[in-house]
C-alpha positions as CSV (number, residue, x, y, z in Angstrom):
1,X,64.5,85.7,159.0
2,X,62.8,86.8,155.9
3,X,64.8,88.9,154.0
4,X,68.1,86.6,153.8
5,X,69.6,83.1,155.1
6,X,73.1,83.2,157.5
7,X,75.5,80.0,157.2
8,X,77.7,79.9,160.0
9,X,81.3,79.6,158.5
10,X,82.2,76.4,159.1
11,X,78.9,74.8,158.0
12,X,79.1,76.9,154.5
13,X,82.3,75.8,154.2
14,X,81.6,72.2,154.1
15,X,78.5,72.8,151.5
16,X,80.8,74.3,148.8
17,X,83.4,71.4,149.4
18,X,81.2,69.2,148.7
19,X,79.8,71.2,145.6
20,X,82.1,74.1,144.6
21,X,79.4,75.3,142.5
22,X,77.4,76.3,145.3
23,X,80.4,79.3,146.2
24,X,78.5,81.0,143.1
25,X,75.9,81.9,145.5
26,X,77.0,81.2,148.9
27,X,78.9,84.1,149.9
28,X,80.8,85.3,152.8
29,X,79.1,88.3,154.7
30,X,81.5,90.9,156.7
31,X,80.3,93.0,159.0
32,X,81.4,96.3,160.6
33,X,82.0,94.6,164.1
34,X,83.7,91.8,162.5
35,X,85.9,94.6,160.5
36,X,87.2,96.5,163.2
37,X,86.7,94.4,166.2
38,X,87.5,90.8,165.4
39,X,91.2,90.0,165.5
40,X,91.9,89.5,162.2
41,X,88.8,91.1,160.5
42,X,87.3,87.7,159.7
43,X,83.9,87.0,158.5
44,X,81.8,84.6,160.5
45,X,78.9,84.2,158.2
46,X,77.7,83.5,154.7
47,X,74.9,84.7,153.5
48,X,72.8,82.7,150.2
49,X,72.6,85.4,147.4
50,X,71.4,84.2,144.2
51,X,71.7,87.5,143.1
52,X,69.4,87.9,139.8
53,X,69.2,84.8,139.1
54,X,65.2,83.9,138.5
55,X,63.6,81.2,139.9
56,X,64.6,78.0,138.0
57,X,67.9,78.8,137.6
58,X,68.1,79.4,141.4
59,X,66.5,75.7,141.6
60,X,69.7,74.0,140.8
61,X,71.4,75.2,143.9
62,X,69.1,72.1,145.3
63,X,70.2,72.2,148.9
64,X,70.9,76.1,149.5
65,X,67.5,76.9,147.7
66,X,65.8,74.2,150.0
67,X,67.2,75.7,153.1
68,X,65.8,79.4,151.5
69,X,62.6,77.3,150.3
70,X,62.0,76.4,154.1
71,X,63.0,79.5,156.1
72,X,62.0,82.6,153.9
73,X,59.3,81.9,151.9
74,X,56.9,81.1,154.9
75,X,58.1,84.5,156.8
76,X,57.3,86.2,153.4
77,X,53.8,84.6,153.0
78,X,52.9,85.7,156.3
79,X,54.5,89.5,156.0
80,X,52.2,89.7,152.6
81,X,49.2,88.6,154.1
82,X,49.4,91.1,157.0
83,X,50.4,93.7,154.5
84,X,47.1,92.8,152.0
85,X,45.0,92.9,155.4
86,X,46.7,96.4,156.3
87,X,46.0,97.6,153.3
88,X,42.0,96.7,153.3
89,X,41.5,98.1,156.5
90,X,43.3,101.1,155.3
91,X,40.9,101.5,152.1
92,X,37.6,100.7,154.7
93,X,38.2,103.8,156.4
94,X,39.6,105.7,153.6
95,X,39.1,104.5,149.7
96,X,42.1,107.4,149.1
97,X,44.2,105.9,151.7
98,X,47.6,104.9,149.7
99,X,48.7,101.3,150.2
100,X,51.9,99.8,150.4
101,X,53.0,96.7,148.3
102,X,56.4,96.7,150.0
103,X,56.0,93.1,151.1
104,X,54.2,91.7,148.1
105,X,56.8,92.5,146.1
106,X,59.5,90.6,148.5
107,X,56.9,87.7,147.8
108,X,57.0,88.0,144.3
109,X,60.7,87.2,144.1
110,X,60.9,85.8,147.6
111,X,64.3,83.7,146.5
112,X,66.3,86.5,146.6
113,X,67.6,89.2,148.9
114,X,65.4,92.0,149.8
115,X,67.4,94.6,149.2
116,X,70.3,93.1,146.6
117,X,72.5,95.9,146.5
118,X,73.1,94.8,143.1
119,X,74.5,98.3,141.7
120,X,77.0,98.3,144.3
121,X,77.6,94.7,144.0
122,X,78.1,95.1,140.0
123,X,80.8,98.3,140.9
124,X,82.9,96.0,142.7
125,X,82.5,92.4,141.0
126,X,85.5,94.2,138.2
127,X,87.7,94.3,141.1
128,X,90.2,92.4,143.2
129,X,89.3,94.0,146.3
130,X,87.4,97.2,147.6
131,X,87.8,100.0,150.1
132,X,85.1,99.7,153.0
133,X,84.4,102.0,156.7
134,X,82.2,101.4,159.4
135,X,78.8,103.7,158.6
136,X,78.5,104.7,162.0
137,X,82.0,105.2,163.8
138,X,83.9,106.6,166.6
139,X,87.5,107.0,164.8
140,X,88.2,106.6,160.6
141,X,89.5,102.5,159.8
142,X,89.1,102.3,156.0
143,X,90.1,98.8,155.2
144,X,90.3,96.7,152.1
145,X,88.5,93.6,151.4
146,X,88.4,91.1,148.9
147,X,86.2,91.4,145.9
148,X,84.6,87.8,147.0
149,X,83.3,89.2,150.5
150,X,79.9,90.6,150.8
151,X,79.6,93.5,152.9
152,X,76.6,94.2,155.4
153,X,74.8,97.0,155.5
154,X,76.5,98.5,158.0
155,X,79.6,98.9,155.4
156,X,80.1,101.8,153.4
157,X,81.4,100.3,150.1
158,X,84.0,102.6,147.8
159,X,84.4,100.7,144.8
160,X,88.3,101.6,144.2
161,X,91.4,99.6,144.3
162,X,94.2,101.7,144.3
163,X,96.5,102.9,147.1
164,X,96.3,106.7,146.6
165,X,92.4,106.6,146.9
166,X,92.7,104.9,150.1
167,X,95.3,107.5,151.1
168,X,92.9,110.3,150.5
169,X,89.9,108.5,152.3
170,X,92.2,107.6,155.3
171,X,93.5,111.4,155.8
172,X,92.9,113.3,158.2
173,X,92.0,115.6,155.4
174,X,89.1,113.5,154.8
175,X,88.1,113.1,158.1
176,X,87.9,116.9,158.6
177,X,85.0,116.7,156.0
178,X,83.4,113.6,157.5
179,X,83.4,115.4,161.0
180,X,82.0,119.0,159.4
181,X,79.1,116.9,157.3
182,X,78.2,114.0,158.9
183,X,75.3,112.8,161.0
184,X,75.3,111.7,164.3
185,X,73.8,108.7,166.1
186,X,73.9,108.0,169.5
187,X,76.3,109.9,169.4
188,X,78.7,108.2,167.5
189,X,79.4,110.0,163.4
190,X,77.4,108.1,160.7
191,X,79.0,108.4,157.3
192,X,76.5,109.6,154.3
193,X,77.6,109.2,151.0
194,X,75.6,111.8,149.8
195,X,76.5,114.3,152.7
196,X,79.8,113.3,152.8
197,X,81.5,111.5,150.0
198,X,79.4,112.9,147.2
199,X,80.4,116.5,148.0
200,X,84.1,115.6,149.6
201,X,86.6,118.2,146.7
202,X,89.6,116.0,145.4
203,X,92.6,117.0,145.0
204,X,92.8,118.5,141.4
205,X,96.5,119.3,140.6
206,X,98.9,117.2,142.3
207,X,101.9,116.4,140.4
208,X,103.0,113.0,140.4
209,X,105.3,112.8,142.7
210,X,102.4,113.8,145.3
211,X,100.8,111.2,144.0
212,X,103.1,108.1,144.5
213,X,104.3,109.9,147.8
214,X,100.2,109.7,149.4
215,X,100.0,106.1,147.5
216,X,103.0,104.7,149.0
217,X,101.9,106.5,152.5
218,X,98.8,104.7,152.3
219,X,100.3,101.3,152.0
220,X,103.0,102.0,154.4
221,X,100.3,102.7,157.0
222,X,98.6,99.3,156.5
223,X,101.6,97.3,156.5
224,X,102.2,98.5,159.6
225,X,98.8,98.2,161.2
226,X,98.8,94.5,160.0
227,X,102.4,94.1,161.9
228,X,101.1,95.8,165.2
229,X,98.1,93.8,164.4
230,X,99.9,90.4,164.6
231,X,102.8,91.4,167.1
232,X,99.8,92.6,170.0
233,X,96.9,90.1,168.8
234,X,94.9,93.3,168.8
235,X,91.9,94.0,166.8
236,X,91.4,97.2,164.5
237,X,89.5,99.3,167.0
238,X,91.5,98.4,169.9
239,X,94.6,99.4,167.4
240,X,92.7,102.6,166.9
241,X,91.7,102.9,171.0
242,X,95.3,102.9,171.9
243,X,96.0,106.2,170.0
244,X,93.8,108.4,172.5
245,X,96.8,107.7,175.3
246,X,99.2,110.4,175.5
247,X,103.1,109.3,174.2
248,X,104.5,107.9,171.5
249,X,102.5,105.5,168.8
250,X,104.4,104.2,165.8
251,X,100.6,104.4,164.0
252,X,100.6,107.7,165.1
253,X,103.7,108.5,163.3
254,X,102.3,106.6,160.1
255,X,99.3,108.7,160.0
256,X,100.9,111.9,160.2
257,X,102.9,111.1,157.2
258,X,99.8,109.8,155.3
259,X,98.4,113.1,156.5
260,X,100.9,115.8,155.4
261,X,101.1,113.2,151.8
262,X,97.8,114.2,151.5
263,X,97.8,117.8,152.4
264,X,100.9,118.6,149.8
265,X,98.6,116.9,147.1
266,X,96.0,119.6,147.7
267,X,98.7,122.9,147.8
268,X,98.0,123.6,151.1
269,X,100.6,125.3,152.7
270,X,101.2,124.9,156.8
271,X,99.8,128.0,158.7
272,X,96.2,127.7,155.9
273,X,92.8,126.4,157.3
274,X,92.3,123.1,155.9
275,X,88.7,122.8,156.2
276,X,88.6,126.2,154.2
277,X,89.8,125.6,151.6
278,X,88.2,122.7,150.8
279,X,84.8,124.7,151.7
280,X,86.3,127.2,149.2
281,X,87.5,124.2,146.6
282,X,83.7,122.4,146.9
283,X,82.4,125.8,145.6
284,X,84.7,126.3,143.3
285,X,83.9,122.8,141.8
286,X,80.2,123.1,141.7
287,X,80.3,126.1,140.4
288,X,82.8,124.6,137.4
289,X,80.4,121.7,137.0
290,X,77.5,124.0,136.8
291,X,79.4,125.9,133.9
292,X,80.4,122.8,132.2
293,X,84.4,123.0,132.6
294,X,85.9,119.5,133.7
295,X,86.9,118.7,137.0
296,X,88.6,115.8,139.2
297,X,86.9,113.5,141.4
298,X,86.8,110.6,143.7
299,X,89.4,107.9,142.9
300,X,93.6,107.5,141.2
301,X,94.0,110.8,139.8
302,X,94.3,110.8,136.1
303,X,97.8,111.9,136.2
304,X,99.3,108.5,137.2
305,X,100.5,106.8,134.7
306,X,100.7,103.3,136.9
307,X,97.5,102.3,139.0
308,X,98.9,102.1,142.2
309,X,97.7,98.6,142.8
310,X,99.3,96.2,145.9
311,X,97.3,93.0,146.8
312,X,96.9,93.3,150.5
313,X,93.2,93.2,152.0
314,X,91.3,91.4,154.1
315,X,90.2,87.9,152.4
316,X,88.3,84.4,154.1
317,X,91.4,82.3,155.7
């Protein structure tokens, strides 16, 4: 493949015992499939990242940049040339014809990943773990993973560690706005951070009491998803499948109080529309923004005075 190099887990394993060094670059790689449908949300693969290291440096990982040496470069070479020959047929028939240098630049630096991520990989690198959801979904599982876990693209990454953030992602709050600004495909709901997250209002004036209550919620629910987890030997989205049956669900239970946590943190009172008020809270807030007047948003509200911080997530067994 030409744009990265999969280890299977056992074989990576066995290169970094026999040079630890080589976990600097050799990374586990979760995907969304392995999130929610693997029974304990394990990942299979590792994926060789030398980040921005440049070439030389990159050398002295001698067998993993042999293995990338072998399997990408040539892949690379050949993508180029078909681009370069593209390109002159292009400028034949049109000398105004724009080219694209999309695979000469992959060649140029044809060590590393194509597309590094390496914002997103700097956001979470300061942190022990990281919330995550499926892009394109059925049902909302936000999980946590471990800070050492590389995420596919098919991850949406939130760079936050705290409980109450997860709370407010995991609502049903939340997934009112997901459902109301998503896209589809296939006809499944694909999660956009710019659509969804980016304009998503936060609560702005919970006290703190709301805030520990949605926090401790939020914990409570995955504790007990992990327990129903273990006791069933049942996977995240099978988990999630059983809660479309009619009767009585102890998740269910969980996610109503998460839910109603989250609903008291934004004032709302039982018989208001939910979804508009936070149509009438986004406006608001832009229109605060646009006038220069502070606002709240995504992550622990700056009211707590603790950071809400337990230590459960999915990590490599």
């Amino acid at each position: 493949m030409s744009h990265l190099y999969w280890h299977r887990g056992n074989e990576a394993k066995l290169i970094i015992n026999q040079n630890k060094t080589y976990s600097d670059v050799l990374k586990p790689m979760l995907t969304a499939d392995e999130l929610i449908g693997e029974l304990n949300s394990q990942p299979k693969r590792y994926v060789i990242d030398f980040s921005r290291r440049d070439l030389l440096t990159s050398q002295a990982y001698k067998k993993l940049f042999k293995i990338v040496e072998q399997t990408v470069l040539p892949d690379r070479e050949t993508a180029a040339k078909k681009e370069k020959e593209r390109n002159k047929e292009a400028k034949a028939d049109n000398p105004n014809a724009k080219t694209n240098k999309h695979h000469a630049n992959f060649l140029a630096n044809w060590w590393l990943l194509s597309y590094a991520r390496e914002d997103m990989k700097k956001a979470i690198k300061r942190l022990n773990r990281y919330i995550v959801c499926a892009q394109v979904t059925k049902r909302p599982i936000f999980e946590f993973i471990e800070a050492d876990i590389n995420p596919n693209a098919a991850l949406i990454i939130f760079p936050f560690e705290d409980d109450y953030t997860f709370g407010i992602l995991q609502s049903d709050t939340h997934w009112k706005w997901f459902l109301n600004r998503c896209s589809t495909l296939k006809g499944d709901y694909r999660y956009t951070s710019n659509t969804v997250f980016d304009s998503f209002p936060w609560p702005q004036d919970p006290t703190i009491n709301q805030i520990k209550k949605v926090g401790a919620s939020a914990k409570k629910l995955r504790e007990l998803r992990t327990t129903l987890r273990k006791k069933h030997n049942i996977s995240l989205r099978n988990l999630y499948r059983s809660l479309e049956n009619p009767g009585k669900h102890p998740l269910k239970e969980a996610h109503k109080e998460l839910n109603n946590a989250v609903i008291e943190s934004y004032g709302v009172k039982k018989k208001e529309d939910l979804l508009e008020i936070l149509f009438d809270l986004n406006l608001q807030l832009a229109k605060d923004e646009k006038d220069g007047r502070s606002i709240i948003g995504p992550g622990l509200h700056p009211k707590a005075k603790e950071k809400f911080i337990s230590k459960d997530c999915v990590s490599v067994s």
